[in-house]
Wavefront OBJ file of the C-alpha trace (Angstrom):
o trace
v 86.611 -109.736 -41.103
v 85.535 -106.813 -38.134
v 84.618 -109.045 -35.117
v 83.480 -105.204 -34.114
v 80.554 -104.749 -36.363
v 79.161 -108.470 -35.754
v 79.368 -107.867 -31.786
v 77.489 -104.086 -31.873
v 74.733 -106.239 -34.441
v 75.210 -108.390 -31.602
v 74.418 -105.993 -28.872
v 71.285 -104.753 -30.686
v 70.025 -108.223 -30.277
v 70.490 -108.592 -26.419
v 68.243 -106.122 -25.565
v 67.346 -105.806 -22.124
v 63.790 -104.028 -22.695
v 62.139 -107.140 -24.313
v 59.562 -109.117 -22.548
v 57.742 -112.543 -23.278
v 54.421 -112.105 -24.271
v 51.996 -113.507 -22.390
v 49.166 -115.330 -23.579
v 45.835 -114.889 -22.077
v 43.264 -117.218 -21.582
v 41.177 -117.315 -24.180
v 42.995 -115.370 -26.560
v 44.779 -115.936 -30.366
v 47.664 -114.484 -31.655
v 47.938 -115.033 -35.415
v 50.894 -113.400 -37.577
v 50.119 -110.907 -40.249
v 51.468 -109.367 -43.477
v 50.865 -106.114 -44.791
v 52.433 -105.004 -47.618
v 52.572 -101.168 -48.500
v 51.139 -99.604 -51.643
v 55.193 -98.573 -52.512
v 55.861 -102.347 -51.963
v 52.884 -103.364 -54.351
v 54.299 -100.937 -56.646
v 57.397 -102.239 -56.983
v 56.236 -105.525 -57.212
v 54.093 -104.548 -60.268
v 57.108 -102.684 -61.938
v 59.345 -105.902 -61.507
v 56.584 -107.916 -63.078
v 56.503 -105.417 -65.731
v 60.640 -105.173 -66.232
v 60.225 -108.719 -65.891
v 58.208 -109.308 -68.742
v 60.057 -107.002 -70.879
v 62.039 -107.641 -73.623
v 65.801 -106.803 -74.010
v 65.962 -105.566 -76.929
v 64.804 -101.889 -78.358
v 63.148 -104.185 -81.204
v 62.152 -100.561 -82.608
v 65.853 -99.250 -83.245
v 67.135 -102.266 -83.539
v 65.096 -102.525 -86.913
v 65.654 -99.136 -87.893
v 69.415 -99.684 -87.896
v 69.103 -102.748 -89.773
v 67.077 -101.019 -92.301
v 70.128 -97.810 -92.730
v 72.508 -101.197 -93.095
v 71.040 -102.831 -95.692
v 69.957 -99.413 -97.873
v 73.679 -98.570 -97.068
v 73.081 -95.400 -95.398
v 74.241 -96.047 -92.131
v 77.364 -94.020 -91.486
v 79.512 -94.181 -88.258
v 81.925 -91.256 -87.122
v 85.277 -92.672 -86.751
v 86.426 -89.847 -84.370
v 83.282 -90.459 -82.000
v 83.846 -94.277 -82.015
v 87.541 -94.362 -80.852
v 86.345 -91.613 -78.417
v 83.918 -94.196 -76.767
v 86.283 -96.757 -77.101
v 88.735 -95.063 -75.027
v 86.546 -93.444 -72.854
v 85.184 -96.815 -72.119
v 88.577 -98.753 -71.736
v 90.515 -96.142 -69.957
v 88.475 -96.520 -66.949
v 89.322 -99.744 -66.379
l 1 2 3 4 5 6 7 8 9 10 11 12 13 14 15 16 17 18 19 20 21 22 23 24 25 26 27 28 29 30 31 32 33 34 35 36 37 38 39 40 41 42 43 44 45 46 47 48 49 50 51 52 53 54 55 56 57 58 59 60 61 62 63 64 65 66 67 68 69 70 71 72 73 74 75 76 77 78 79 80 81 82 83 84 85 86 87 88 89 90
């Protein structure tokens, strides 16, 4: 653990240029949220990503169909080239 990162995070905190705020008479504070059009955004995307599914139903079917009508051909060279590729970096 660096005890020297959590005391300069530390530091930051202590600042001596903060004041209290001082309440006038008369007066209300309330606390306020504003989020950004990029933070709507992303919000919306999650949603979206969210809501999507996992599988490529599309190829997933199309592969199935090359299967079954026996047409679906792998290259043995290509395979055990992603294969080691793959477990080599580990």
């Amino acid at each position: 653990m660096r005890i020297e990162a959590y005391n300069q995070v530390q530091q930051l905190y202590r600042s001596s240029n903060s004041k209290p705020v001082k309440k006038e008479s008369g007066t209300s504070f309330s606390d306020q949220l504003q989020i950004s059009s990029a933070g709507k955004d992303i919000q919306a995307l999650k949603q979206a990503v969210k809501g999507a599914s996992d599988v490529r139903e599309d190829l997933v079917a199309s592969i199935k169909e090359r299967i079954d009508n026996g047409t679906y051909s792998v290259d043995a060279g290509s395979f055990a080239a992603k294969l080691y590729e793959r477990y080599s970096n580990n």
